[in-house]
PDB file of N, CA, C and O in Angstrom:
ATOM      1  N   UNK A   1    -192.257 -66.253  37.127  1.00  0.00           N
ATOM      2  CA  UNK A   1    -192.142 -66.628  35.741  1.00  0.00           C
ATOM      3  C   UNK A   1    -193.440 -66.319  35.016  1.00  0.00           C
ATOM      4  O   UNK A   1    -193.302 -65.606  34.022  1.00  0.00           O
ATOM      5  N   UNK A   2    -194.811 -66.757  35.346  1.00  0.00           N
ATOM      6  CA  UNK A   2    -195.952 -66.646  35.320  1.00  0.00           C
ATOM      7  C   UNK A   2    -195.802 -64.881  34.776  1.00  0.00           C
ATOM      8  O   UNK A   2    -195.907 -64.576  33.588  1.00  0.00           O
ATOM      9  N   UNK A   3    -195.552 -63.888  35.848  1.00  0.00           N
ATOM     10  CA  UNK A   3    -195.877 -62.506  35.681  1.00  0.00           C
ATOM     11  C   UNK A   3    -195.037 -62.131  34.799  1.00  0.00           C
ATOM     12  O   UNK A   3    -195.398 -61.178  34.109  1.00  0.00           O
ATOM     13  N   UNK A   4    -193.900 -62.630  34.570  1.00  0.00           N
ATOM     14  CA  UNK A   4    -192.581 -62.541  33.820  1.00  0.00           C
ATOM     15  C   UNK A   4    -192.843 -62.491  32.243  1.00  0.00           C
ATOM     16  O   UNK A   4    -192.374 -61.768  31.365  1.00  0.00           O
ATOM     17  N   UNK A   5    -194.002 -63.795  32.212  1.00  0.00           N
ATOM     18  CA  UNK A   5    -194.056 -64.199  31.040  1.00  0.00           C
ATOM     19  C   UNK A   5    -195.314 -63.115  30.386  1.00  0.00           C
ATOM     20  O   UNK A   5    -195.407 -62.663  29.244  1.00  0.00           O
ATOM     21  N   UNK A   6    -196.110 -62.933  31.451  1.00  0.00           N
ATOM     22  CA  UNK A   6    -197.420 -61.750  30.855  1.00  0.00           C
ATOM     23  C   UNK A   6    -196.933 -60.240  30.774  1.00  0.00           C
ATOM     24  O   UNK A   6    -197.430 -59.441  29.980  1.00  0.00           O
ATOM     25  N   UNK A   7    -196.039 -59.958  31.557  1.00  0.00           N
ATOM     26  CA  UNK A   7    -195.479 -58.442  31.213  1.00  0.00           C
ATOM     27  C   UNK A   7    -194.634 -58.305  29.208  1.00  0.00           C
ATOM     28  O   UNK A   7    -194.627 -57.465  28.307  1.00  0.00           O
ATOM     29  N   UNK A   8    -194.121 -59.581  29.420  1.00  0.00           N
ATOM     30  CA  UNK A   8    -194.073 -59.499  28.081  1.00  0.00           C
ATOM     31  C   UNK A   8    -194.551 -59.798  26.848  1.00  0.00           C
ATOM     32  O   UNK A   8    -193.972 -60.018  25.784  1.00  0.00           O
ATOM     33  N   UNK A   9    -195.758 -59.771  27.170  1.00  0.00           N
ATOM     34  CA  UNK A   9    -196.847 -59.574  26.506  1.00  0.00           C
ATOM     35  C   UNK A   9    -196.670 -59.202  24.819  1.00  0.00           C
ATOM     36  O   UNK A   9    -197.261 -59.808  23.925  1.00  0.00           O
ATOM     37  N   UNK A  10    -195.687 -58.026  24.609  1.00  0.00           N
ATOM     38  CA  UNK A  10    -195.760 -57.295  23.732  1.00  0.00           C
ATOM     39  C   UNK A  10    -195.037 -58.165  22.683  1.00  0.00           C
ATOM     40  O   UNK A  10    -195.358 -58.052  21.500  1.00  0.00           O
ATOM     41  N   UNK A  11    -193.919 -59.167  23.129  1.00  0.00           N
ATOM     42  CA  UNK A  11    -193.603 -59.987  22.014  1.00  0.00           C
ATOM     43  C   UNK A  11    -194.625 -60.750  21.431  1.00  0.00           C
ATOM     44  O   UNK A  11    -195.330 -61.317  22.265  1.00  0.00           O
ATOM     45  N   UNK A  12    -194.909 -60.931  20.323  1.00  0.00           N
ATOM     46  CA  UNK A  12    -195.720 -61.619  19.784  1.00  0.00           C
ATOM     47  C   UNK A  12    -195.762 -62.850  18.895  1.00  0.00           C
ATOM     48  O   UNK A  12    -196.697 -63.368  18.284  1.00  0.00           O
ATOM     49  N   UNK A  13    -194.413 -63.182  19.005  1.00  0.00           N
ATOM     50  CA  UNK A  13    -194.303 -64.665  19.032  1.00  0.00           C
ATOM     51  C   UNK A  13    -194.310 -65.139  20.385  1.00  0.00           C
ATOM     52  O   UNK A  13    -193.619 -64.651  21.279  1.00  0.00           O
ATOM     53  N   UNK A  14    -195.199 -66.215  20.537  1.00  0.00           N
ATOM     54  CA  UNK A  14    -195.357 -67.029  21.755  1.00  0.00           C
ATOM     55  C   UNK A  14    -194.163 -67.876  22.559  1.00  0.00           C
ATOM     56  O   UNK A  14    -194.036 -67.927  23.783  1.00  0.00           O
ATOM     57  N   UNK A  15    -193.453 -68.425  21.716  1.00  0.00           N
ATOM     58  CA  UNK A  15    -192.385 -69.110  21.880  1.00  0.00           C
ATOM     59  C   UNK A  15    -191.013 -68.216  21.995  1.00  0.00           C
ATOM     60  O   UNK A  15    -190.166 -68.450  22.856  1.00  0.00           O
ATOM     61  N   UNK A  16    -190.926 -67.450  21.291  1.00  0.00           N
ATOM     62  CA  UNK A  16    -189.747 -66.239  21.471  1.00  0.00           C
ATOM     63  C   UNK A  16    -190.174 -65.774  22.869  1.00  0.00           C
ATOM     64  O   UNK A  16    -189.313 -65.924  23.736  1.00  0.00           O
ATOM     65  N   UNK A  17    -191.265 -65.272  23.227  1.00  0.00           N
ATOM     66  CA  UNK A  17    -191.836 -64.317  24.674  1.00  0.00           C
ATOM     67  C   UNK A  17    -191.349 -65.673  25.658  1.00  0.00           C
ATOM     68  O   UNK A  17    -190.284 -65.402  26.213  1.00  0.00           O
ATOM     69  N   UNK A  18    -191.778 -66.835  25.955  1.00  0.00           N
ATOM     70  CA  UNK A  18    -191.347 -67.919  26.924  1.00  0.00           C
ATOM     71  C   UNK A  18    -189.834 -67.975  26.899  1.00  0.00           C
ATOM     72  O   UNK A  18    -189.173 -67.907  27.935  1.00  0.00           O
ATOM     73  N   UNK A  19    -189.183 -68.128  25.432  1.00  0.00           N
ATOM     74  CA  UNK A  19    -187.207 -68.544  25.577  1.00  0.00           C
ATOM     75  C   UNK A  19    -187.233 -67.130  26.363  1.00  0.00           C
ATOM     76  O   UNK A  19    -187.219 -67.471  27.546  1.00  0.00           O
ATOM     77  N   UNK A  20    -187.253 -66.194  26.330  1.00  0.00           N
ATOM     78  CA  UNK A  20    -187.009 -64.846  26.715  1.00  0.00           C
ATOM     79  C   UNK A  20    -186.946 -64.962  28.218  1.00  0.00           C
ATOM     80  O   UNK A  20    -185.941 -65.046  28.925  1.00  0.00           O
ATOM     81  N   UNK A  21    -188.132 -64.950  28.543  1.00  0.00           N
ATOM     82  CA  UNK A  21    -188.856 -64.812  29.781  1.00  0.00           C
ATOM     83  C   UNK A  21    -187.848 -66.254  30.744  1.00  0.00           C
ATOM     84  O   UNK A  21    -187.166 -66.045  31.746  1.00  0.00           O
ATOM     85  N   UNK A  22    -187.975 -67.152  30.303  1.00  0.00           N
ATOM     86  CA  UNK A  22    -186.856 -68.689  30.580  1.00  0.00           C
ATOM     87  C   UNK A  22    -185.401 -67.858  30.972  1.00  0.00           C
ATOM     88  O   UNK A  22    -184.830 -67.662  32.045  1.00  0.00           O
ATOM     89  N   UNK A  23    -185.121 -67.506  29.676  1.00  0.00           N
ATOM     90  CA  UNK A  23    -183.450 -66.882  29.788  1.00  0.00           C
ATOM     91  C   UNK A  23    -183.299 -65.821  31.345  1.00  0.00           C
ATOM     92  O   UNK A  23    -182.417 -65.958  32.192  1.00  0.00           O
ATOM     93  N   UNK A  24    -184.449 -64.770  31.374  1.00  0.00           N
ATOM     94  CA  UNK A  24    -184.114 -63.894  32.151  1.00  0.00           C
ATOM     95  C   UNK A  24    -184.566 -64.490  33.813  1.00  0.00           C
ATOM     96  O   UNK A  24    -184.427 -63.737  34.777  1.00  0.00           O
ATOM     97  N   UNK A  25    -184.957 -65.514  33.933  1.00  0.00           N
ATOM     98  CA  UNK A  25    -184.981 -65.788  35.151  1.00  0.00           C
ATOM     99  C   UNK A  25    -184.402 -66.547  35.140  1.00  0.00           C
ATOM    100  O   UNK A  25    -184.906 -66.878  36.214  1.00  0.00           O
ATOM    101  N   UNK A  26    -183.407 -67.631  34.886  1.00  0.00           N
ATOM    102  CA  UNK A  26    -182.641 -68.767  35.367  1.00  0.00           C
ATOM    103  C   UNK A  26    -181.373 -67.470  35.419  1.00  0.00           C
ATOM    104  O   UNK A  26    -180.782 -67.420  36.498  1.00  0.00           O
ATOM    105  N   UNK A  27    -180.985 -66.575  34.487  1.00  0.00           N
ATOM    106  CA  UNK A  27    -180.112 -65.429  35.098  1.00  0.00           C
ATOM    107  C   UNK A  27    -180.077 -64.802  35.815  1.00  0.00           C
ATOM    108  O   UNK A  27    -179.020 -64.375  36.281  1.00  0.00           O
ATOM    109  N   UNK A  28    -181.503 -64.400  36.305  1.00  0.00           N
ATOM    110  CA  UNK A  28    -181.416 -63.406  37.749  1.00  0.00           C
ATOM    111  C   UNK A  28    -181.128 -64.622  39.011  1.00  0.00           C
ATOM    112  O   UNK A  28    -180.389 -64.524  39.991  1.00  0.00           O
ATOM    113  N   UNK A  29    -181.983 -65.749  38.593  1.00  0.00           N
ATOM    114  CA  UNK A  29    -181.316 -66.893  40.187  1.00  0.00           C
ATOM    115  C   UNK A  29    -179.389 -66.736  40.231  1.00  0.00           C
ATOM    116  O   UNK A  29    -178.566 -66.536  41.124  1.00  0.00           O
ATOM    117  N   UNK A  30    -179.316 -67.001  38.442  1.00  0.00           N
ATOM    118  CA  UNK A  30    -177.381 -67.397  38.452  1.00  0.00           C
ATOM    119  C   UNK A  30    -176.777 -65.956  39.061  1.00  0.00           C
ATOM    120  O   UNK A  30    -175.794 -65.981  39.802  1.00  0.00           O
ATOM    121  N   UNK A  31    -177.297 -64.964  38.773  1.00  0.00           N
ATOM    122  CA  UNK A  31    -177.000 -63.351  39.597  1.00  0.00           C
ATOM    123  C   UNK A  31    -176.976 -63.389  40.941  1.00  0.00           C
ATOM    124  O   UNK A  31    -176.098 -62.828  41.598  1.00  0.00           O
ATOM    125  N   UNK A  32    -178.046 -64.129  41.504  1.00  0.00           N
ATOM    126  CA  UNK A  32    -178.283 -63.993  42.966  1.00  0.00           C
ATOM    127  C   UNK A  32    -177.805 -64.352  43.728  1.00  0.00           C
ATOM    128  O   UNK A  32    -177.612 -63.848  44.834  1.00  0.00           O
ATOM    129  N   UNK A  33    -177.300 -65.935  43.055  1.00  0.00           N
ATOM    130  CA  UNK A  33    -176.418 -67.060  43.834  1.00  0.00           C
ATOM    131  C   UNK A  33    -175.209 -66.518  43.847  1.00  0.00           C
ATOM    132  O   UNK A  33    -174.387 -66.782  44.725  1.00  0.00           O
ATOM    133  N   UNK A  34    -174.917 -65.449  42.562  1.00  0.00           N
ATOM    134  CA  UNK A  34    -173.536 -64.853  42.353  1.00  0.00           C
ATOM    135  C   UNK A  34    -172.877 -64.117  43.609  1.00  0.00           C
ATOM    136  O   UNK A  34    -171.796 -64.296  44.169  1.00  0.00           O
ATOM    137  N   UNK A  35    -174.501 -62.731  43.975  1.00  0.00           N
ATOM    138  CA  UNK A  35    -174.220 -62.217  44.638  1.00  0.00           C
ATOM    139  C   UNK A  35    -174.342 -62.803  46.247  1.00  0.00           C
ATOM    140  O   UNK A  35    -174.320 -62.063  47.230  1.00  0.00           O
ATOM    141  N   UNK A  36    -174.438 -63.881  46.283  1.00  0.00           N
ATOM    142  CA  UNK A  36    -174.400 -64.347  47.836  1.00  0.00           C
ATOM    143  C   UNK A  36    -172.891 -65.044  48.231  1.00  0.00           C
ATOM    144  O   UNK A  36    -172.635 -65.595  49.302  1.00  0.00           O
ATOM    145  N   UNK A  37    -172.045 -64.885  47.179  1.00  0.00           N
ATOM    146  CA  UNK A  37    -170.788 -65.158  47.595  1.00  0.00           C
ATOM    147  C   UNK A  37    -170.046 -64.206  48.337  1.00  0.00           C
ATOM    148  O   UNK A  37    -169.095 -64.356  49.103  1.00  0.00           O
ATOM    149  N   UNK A  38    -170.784 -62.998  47.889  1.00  0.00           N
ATOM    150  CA  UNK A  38    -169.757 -61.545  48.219  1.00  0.00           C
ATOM    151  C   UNK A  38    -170.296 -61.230  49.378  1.00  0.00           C
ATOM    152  O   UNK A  38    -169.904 -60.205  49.936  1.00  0.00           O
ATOM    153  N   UNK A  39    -171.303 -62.043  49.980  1.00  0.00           N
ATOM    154  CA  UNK A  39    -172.034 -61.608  51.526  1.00  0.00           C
ATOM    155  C   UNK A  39    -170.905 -62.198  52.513  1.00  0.00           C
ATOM    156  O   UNK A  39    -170.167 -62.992  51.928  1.00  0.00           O
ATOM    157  N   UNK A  40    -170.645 -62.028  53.659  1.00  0.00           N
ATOM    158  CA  UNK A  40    -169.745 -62.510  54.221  1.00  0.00           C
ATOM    159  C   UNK A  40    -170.669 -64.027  55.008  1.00  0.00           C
ATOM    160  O   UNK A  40    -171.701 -63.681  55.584  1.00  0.00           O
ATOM    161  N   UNK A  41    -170.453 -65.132  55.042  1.00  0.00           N
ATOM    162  CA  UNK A  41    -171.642 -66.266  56.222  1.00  0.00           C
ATOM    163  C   UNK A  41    -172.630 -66.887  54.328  1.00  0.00           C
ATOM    164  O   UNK A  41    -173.414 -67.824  54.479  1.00  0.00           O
ATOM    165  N   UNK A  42    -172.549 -66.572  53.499  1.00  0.00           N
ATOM    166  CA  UNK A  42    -173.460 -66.624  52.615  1.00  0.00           C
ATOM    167  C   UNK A  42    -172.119 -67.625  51.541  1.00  0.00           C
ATOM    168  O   UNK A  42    -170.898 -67.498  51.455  1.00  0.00           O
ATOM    169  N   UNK A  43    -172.809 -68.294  51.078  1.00  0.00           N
ATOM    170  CA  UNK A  43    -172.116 -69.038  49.783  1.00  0.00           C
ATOM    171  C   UNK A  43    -173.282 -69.613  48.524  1.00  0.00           C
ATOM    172  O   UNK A  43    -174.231 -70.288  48.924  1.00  0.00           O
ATOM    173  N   UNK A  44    -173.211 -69.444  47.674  1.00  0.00           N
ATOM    174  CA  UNK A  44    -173.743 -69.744  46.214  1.00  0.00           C
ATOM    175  C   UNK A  44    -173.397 -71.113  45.242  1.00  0.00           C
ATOM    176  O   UNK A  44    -172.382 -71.365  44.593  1.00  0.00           O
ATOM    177  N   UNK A  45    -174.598 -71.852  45.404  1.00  0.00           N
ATOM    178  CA  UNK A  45    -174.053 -72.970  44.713  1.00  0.00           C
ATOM    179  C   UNK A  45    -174.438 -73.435  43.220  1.00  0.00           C
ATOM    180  O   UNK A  45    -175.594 -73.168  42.891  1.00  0.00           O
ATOM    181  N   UNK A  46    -173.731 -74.012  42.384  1.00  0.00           N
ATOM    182  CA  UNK A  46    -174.407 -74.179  41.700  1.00  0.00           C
ATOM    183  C   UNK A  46    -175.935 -75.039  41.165  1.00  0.00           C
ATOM    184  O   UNK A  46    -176.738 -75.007  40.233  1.00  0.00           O
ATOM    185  N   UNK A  47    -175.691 -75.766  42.411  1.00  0.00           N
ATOM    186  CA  UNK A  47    -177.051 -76.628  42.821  1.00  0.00           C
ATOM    187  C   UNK A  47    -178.256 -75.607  43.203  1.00  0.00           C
ATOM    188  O   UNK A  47    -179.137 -76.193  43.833  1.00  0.00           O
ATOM    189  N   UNK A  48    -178.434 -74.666  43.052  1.00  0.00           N
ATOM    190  CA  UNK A  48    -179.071 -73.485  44.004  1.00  0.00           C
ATOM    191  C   UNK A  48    -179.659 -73.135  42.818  1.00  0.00           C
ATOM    192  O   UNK A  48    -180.866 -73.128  42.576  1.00  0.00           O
ATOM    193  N   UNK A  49    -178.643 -72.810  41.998  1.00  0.00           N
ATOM    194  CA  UNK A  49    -178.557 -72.239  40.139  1.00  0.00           C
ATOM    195  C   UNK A  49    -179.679 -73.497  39.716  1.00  0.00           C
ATOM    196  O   UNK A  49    -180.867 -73.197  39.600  1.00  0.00           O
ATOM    197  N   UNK A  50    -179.368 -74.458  39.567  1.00  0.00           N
ATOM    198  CA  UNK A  50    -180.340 -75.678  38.644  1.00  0.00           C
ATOM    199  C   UNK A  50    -181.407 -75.717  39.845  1.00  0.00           C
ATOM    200  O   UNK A  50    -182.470 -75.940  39.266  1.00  0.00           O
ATOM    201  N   UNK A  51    -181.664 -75.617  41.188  1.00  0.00           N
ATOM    202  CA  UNK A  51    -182.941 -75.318  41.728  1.00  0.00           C
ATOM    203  C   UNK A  51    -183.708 -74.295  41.334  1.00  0.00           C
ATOM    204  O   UNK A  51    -184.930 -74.314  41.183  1.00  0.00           O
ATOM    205  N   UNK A  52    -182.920 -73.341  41.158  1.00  0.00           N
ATOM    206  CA  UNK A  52    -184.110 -71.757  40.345  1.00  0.00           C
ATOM    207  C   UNK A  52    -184.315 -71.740  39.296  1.00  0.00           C
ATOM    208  O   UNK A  52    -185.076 -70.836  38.951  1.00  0.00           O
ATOM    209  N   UNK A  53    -183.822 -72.626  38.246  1.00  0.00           N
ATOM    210  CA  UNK A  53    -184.491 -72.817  36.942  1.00  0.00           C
ATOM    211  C   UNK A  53    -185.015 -73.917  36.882  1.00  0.00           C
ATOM    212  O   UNK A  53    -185.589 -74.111  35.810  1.00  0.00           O
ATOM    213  N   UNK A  54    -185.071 -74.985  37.819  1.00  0.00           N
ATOM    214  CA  UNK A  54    -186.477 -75.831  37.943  1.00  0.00           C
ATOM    215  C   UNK A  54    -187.730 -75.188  37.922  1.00  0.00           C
ATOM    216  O   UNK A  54    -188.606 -75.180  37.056  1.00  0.00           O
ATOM    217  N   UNK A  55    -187.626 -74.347  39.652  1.00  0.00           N
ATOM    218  CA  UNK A  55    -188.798 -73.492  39.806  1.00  0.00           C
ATOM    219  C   UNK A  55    -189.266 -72.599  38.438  1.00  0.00           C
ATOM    220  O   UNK A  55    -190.442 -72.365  38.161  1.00  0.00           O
ATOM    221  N   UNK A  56    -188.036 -72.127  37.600  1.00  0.00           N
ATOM    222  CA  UNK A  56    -188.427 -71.489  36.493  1.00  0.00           C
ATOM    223  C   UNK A  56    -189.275 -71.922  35.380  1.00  0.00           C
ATOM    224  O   UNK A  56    -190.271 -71.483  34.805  1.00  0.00           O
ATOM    225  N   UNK A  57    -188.374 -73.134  35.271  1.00  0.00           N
ATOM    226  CA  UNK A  57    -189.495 -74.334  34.158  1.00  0.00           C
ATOM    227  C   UNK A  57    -190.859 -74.379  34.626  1.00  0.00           C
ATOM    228  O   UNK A  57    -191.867 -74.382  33.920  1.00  0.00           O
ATOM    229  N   UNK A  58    -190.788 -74.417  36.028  1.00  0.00           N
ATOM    230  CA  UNK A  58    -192.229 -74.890  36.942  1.00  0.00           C
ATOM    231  C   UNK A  58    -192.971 -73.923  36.295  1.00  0.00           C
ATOM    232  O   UNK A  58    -193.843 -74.163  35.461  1.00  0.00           O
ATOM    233  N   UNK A  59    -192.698 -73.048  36.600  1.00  0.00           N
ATOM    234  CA  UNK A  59    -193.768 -71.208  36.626  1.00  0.00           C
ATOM    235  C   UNK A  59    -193.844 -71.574  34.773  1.00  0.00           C
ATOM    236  O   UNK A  59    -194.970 -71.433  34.298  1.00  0.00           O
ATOM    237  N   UNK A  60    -192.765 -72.000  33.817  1.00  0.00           N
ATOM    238  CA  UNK A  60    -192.989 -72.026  32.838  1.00  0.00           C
ATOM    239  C   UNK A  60    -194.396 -72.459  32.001  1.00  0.00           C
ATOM    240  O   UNK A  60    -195.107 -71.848  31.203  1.00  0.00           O
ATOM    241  N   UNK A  61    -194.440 -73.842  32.593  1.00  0.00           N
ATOM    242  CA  UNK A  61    -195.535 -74.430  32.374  1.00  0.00           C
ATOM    243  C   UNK A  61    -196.829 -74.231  33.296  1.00  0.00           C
ATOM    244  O   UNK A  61    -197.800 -74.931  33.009  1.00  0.00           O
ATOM    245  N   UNK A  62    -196.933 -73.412  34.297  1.00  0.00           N
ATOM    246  CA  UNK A  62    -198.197 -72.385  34.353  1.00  0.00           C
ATOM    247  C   UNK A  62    -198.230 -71.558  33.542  1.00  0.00           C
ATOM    248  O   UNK A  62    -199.286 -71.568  32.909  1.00  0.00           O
ATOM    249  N   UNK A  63    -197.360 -70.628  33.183  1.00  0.00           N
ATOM    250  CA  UNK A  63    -197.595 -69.678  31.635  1.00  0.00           C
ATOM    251  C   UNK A  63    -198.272 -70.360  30.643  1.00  0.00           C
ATOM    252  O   UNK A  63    -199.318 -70.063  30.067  1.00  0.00           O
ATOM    253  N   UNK A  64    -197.454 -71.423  30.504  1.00  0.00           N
ATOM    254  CA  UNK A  64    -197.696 -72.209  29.272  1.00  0.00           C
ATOM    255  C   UNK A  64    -199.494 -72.408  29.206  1.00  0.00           C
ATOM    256  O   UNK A  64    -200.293 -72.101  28.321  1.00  0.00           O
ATOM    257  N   UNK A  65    -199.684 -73.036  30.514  1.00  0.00           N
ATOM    258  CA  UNK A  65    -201.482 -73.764  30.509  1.00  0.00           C
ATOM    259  C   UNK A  65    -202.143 -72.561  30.824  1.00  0.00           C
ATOM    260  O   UNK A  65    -203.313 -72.574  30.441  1.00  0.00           O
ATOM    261  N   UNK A  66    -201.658 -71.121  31.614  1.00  0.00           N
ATOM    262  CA  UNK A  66    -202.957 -70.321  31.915  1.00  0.00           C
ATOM    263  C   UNK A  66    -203.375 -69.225  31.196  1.00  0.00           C
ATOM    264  O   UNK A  66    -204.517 -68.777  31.087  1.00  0.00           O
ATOM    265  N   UNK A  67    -201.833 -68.645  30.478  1.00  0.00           N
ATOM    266  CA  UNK A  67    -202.087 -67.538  29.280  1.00  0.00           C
ATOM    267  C   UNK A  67    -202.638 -68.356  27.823  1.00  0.00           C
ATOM    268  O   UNK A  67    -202.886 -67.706  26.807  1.00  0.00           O
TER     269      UNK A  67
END
């Protein structure tokens, strides 16, 4: 989230660059969990989904305090 949030750099509203950066990683976890259904032994939960956008918030608020 941290690197997530400095690659996008180029937005220059502060708060637009974080919703952004927020949006595209709680989607790549909801993608991931997606794609672990189609593994055969693998299942995707949605509890998995609200664990990777915890961690996301987490990394959020290192963006937030270190940039």
């Amino acid at each position: 989230m941290l690197l997530l949030v400095w690659t996008l750099e180029s937005i220059q509203i502060r708060t637009y660059r974080f919703l952004v950066s927020f949006v595209i990683a709680v989607s790549f976890g909801a993608v991931m969990e997606w794609c672990q259904t189609k593994v055969p032994g693998r299942f995707g939960t949605v509890h998995d989904v609200a664990l990777n956008a915890a961690g996301a918030a987490i990394g959020l608020l290192a963006a937030i305090f270190l940039l």
